[in-house]
N, CA, C and O atoms as a printed pandas DataFrame, in Angstrom:
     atom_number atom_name residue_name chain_id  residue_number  x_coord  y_coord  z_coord
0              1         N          UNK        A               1    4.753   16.281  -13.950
1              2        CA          UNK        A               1    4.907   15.606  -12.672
2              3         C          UNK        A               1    6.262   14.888  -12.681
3              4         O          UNK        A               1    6.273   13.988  -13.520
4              5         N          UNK        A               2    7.467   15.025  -11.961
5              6        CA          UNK        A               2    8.701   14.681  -11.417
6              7         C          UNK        A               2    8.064   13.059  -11.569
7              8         O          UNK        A               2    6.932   12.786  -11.170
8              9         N          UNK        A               3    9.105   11.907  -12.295
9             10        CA          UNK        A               3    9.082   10.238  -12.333
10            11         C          UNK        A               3    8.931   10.250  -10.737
11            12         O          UNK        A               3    7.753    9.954  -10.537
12            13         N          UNK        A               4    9.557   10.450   -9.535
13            14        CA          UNK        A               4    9.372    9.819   -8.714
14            15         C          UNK        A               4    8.114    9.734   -7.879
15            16         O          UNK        A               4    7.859    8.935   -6.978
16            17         N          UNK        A               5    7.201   10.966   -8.482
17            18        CA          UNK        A               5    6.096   11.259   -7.774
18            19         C          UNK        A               5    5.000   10.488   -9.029
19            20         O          UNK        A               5    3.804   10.698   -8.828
20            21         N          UNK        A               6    5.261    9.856   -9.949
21            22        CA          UNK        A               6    4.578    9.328  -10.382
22            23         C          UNK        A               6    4.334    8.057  -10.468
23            24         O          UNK        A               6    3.256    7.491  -10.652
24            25         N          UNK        A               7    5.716    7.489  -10.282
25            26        CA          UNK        A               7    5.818    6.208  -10.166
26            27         C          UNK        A               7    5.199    5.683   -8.023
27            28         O          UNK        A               7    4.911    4.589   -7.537
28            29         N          UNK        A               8    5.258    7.172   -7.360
29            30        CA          UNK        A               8    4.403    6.619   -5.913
30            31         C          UNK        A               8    2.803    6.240   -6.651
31            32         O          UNK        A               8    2.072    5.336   -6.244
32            33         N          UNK        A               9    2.433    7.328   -8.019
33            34        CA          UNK        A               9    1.287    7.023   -8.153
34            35         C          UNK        A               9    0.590    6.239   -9.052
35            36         O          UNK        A               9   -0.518    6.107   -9.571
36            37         N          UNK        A              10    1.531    5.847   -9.024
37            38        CA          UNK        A              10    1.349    4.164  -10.043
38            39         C          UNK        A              10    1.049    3.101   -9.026
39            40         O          UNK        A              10    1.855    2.653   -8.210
40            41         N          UNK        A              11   -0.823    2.580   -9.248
41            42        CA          UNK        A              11   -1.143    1.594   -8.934
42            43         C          UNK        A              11   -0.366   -0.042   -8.671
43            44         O          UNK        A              11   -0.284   -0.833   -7.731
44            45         N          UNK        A              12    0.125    0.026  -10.126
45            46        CA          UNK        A              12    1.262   -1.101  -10.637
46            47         C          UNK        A              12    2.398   -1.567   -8.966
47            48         O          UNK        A              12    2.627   -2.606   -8.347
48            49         N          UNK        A              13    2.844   -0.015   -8.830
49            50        CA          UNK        A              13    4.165   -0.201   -8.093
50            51         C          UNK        A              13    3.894    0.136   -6.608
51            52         O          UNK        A              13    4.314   -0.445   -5.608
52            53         N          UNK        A              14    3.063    1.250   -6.714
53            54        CA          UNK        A              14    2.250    1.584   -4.790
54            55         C          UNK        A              14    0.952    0.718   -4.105
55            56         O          UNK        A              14   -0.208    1.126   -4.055
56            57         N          UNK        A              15    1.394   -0.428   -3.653
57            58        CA          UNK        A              15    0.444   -1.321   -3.474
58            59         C          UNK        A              15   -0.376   -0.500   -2.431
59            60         O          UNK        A              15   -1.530   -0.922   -2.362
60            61         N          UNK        A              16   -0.158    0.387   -1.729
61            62        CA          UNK        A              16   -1.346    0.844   -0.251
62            63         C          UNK        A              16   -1.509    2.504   -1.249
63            64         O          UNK        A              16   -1.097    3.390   -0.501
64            65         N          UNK        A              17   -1.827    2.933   -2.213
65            66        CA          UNK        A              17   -1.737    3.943   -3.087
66            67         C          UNK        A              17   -3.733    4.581   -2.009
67            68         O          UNK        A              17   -4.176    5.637   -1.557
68            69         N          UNK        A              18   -4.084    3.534   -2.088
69            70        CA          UNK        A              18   -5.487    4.078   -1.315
70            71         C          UNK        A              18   -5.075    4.802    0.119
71            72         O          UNK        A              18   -5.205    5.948    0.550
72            73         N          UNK        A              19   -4.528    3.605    0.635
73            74        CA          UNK        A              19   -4.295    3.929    2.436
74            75         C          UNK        A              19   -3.839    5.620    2.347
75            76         O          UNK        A              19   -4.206    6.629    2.949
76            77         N          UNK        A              20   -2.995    5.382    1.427
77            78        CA          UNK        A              20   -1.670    6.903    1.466
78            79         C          UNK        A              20   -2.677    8.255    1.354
79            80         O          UNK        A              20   -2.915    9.209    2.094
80            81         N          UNK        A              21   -3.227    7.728   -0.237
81            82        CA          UNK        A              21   -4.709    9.232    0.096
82            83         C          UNK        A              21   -5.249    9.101    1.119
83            84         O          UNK        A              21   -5.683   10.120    1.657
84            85         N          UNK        A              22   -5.343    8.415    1.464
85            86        CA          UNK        A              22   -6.627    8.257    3.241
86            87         C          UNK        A              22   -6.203    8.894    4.180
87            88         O          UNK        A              22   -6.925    9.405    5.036
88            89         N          UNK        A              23   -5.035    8.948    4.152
89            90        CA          UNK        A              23   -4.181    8.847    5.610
90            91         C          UNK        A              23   -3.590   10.910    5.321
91            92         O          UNK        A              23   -3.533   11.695    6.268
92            93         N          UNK        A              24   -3.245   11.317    3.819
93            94        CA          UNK        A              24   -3.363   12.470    3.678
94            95         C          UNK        A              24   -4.720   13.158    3.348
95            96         O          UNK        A              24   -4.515   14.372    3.365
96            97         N          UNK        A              25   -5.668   12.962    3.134
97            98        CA          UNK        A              25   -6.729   13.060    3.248
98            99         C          UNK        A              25   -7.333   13.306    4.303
99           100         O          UNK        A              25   -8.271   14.104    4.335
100          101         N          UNK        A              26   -6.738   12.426    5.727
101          102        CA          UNK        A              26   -7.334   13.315    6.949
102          103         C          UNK        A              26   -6.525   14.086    7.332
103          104         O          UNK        A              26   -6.775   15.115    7.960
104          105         N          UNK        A              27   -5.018   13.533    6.874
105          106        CA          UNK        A              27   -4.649   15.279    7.558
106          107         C          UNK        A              27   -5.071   16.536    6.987
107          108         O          UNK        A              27   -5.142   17.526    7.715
108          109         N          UNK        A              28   -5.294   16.587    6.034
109          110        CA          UNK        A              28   -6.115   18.110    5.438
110          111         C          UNK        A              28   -7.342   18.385    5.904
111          112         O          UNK        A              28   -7.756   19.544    5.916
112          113         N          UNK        A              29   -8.188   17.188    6.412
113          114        CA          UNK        A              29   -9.129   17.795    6.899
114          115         C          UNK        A              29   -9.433   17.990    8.107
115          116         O          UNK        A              29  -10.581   18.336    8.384
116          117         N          UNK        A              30   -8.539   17.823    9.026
117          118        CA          UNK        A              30   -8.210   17.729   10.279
118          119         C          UNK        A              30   -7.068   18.679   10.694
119          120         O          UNK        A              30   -6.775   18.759   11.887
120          121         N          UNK        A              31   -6.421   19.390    9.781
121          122        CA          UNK        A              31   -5.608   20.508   10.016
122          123         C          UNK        A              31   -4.452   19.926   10.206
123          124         O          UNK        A              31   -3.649   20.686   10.746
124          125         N          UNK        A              32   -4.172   19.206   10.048
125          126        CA          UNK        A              32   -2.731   18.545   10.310
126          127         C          UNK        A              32   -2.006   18.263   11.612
127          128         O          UNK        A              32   -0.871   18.400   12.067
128          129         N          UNK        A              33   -3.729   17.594   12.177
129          130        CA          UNK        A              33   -3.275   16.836   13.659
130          131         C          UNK        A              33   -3.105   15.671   13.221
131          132         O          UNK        A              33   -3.621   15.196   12.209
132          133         N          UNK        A              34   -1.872   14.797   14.465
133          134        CA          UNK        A              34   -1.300   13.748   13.553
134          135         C          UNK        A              34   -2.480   12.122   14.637
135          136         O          UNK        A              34   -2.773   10.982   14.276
136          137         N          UNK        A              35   -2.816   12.985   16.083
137          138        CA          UNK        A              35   -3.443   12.051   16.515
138          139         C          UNK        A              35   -4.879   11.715   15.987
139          140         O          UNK        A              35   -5.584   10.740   16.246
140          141         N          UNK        A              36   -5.101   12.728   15.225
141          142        CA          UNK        A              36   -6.600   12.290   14.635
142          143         C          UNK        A              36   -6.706   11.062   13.356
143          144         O          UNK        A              36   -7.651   10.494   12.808
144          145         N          UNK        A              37   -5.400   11.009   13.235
145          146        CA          UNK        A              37   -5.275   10.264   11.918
146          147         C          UNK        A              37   -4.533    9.226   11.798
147          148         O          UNK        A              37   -4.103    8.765   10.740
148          149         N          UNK        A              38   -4.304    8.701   13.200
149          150        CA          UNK        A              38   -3.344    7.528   13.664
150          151         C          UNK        A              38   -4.025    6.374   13.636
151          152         O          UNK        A              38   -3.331    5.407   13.950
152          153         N          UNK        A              39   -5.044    6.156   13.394
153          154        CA          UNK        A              39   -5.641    5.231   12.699
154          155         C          UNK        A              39   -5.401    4.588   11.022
155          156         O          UNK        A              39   -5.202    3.450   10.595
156          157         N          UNK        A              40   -5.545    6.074   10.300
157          158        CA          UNK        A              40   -4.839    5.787    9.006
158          159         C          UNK        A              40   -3.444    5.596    8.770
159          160         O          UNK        A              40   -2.823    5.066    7.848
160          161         N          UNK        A              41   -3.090    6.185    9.879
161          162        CA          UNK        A              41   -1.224    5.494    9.546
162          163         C          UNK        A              41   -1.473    4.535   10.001
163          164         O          UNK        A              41   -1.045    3.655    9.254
164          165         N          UNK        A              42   -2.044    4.040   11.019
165          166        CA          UNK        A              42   -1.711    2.327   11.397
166          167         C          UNK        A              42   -1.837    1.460    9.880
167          168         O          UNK        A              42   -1.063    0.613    9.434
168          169         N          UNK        A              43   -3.194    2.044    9.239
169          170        CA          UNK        A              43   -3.581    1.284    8.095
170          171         C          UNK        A              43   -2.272    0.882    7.017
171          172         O          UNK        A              43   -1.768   -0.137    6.546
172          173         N          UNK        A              44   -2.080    2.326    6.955
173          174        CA          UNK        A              44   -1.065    2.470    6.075
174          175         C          UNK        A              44    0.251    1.717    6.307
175          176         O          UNK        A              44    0.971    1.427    5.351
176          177         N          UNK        A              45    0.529    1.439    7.400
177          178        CA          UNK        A              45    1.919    1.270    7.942
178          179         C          UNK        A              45    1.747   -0.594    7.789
179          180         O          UNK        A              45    2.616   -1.394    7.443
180          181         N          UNK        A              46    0.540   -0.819    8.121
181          182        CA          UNK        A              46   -0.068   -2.501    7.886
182          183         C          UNK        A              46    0.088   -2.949    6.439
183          184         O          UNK        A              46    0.449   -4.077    6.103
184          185         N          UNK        A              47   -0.178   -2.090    5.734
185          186        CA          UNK        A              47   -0.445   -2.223    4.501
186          187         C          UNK        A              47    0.799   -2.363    3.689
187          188         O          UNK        A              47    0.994   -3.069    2.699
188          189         N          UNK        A              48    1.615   -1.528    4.323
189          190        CA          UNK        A              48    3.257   -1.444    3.900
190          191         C          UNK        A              48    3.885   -2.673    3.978
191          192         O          UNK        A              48    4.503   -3.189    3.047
192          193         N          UNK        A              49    3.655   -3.390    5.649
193          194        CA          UNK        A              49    4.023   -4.091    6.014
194          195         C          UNK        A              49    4.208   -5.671    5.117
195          196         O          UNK        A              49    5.190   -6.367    4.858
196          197         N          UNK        A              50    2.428   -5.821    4.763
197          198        CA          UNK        A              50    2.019   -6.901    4.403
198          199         C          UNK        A              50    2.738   -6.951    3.230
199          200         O          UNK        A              50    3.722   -7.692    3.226
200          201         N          UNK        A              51    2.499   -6.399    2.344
201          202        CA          UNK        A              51    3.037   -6.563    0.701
202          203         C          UNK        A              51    4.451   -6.238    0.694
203          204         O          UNK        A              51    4.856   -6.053   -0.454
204          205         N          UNK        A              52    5.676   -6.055    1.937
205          206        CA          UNK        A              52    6.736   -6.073    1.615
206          207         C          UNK        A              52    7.045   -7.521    2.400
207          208         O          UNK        A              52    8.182   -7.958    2.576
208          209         N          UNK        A              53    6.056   -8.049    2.750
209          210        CA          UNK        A              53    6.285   -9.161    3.422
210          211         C          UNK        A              53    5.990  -10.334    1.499
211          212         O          UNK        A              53    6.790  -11.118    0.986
212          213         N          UNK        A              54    5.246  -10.119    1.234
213          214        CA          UNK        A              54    5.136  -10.515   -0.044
214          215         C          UNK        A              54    6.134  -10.739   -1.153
215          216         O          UNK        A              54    6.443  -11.789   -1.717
216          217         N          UNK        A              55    6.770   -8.921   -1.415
217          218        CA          UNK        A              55    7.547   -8.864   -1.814
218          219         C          UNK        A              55    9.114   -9.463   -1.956
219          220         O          UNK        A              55    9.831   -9.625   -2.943
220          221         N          UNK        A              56    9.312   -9.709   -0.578
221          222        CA          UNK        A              56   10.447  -10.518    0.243
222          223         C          UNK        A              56   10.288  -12.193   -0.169
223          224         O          UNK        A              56   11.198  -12.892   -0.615
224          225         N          UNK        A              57    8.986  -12.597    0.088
225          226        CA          UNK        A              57    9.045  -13.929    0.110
226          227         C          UNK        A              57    8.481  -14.265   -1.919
227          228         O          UNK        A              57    8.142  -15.436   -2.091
228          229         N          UNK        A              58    8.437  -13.736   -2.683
229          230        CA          UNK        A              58    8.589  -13.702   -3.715
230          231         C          UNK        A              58    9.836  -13.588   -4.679
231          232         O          UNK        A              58   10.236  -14.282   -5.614
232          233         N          UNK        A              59   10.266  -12.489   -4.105
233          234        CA          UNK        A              59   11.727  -12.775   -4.223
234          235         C          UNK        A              59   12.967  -13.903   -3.967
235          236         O          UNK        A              59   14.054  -14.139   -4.495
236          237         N          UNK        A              60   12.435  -14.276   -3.219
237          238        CA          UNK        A              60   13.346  -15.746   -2.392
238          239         C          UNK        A              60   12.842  -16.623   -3.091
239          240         O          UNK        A              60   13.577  -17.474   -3.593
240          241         N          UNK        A              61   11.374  -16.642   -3.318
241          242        CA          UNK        A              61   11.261  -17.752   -4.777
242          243         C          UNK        A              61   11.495  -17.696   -5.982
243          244         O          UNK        A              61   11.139  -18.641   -6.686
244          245         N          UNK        A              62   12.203  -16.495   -6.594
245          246        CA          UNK        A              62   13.123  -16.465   -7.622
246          247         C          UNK        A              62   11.571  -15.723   -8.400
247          248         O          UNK        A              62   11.765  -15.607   -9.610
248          249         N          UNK        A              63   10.276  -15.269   -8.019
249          250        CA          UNK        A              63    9.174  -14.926   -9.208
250          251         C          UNK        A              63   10.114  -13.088   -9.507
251          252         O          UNK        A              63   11.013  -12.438   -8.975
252          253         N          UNK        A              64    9.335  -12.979  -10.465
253          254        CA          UNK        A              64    9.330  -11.767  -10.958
254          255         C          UNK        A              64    8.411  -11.307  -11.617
255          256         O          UNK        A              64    7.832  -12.088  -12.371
256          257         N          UNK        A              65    7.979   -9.936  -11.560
257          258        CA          UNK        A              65    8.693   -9.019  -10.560
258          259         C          UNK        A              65    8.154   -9.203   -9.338
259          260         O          UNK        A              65    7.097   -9.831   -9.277
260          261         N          UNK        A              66    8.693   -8.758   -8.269
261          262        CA          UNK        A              66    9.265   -9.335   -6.910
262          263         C          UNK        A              66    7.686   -8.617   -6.580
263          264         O          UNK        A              66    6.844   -9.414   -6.166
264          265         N          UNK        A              67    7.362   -7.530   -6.703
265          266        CA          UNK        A              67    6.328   -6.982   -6.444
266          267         C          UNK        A              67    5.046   -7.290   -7.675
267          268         O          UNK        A              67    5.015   -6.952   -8.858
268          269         N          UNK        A              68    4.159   -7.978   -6.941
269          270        CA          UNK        A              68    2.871   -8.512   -7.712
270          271         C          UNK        A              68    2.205   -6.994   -8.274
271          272         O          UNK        A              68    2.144   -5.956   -7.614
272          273         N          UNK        A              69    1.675   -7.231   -9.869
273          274        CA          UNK        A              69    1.143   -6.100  -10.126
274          275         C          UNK        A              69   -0.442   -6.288   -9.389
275          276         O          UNK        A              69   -0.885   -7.228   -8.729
276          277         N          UNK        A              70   -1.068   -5.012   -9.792
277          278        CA          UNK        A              70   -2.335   -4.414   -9.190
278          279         C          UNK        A              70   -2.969   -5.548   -9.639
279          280         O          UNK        A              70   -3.250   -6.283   -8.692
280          281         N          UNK        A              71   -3.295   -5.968  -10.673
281          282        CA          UNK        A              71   -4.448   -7.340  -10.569
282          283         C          UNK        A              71   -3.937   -8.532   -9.926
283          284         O          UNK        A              71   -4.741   -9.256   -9.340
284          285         N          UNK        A              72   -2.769   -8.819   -9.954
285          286        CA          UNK        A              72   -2.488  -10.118   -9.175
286          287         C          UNK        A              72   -2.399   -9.511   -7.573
287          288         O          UNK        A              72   -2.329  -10.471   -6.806
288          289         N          UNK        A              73   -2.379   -8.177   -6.822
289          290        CA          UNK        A              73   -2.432   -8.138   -5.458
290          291         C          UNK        A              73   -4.075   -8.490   -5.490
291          292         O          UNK        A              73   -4.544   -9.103   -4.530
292          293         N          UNK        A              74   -5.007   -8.065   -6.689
293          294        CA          UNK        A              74   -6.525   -7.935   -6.370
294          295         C          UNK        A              74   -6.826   -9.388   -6.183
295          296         O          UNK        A              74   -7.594   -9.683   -5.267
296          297         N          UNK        A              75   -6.205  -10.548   -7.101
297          298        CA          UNK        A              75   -6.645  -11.930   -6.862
298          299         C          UNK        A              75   -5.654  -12.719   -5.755
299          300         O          UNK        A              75   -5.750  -13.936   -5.598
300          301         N          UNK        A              76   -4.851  -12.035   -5.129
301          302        CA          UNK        A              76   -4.413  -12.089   -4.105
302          303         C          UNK        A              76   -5.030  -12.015   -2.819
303          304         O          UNK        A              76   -4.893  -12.920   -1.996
304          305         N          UNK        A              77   -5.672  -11.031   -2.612
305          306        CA          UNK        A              77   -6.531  -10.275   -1.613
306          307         C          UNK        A              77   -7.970  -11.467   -1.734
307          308         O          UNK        A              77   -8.336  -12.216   -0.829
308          309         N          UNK        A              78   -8.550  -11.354   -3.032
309          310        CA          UNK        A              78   -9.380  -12.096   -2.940
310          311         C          UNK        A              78   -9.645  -13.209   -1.834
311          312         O          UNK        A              78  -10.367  -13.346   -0.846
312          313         N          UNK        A              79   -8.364  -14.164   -2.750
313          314        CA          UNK        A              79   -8.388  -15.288   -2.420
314          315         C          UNK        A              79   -8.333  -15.401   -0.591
315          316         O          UNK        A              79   -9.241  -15.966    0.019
316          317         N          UNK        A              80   -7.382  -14.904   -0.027
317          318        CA          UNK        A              80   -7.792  -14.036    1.717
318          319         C          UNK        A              80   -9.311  -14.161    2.016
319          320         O          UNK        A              80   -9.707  -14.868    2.943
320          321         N          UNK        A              81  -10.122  -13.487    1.244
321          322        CA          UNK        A              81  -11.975  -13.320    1.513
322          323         C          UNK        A              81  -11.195  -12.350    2.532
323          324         O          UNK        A              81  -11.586  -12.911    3.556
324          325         N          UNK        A              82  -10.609  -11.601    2.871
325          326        CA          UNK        A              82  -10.420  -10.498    3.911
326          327         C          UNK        A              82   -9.301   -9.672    3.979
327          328         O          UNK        A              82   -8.288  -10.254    3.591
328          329         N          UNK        A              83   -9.119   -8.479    4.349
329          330        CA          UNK        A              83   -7.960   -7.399    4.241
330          331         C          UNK        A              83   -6.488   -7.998    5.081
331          332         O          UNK        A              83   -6.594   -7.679    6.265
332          333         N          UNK        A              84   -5.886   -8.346    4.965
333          334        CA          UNK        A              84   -5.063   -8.666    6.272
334          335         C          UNK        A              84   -4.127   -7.500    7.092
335          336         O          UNK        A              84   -3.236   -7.619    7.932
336          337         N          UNK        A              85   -4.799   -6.237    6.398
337          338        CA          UNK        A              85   -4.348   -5.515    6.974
338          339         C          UNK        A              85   -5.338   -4.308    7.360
339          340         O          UNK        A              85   -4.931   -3.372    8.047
């Protein structure tokens, strides 16, 4: 597997790694209509959104790495009690 296609599938570094199967996931089963599945891009595109919003304001506080790994987005999320995206 090519680093760049592995590092999309690295939990660690692809914070919406779920949304992304979801969202290709209906296009295969839906034939690769894009309005049937514009729901999962919204998800996806939310999901993008939020944790580069994270990413950004982590960075400006000098933490590292700028992007929270997979257990600190999970006690992240937690602490929410809800998806914000």
């Amino acid at each position: 597997m090519p680093v760049a296609t592995r590092r999309l599938r690295d939990p660690d570094i692809n914070p919406c790694l779920s949304e992304s199967d979801a969202s290709t996931r209906c296009m295969d089963e839906n034939n690769y209509d894009r309005e049937r599945c514009s729901s999962h891009f919204l998800k996806y595109k939310s999901c993008r959104r939020f944790w580069n919003s994270v990413m950004i304001q982590r960075r400006q506080n000098g933490v590292q790495p700028s992007m929270p790994t997979a257990a600190e987005r999970a006690e992240i999320l937690k602490a929410m009690q809800k998806m914000p995206y």
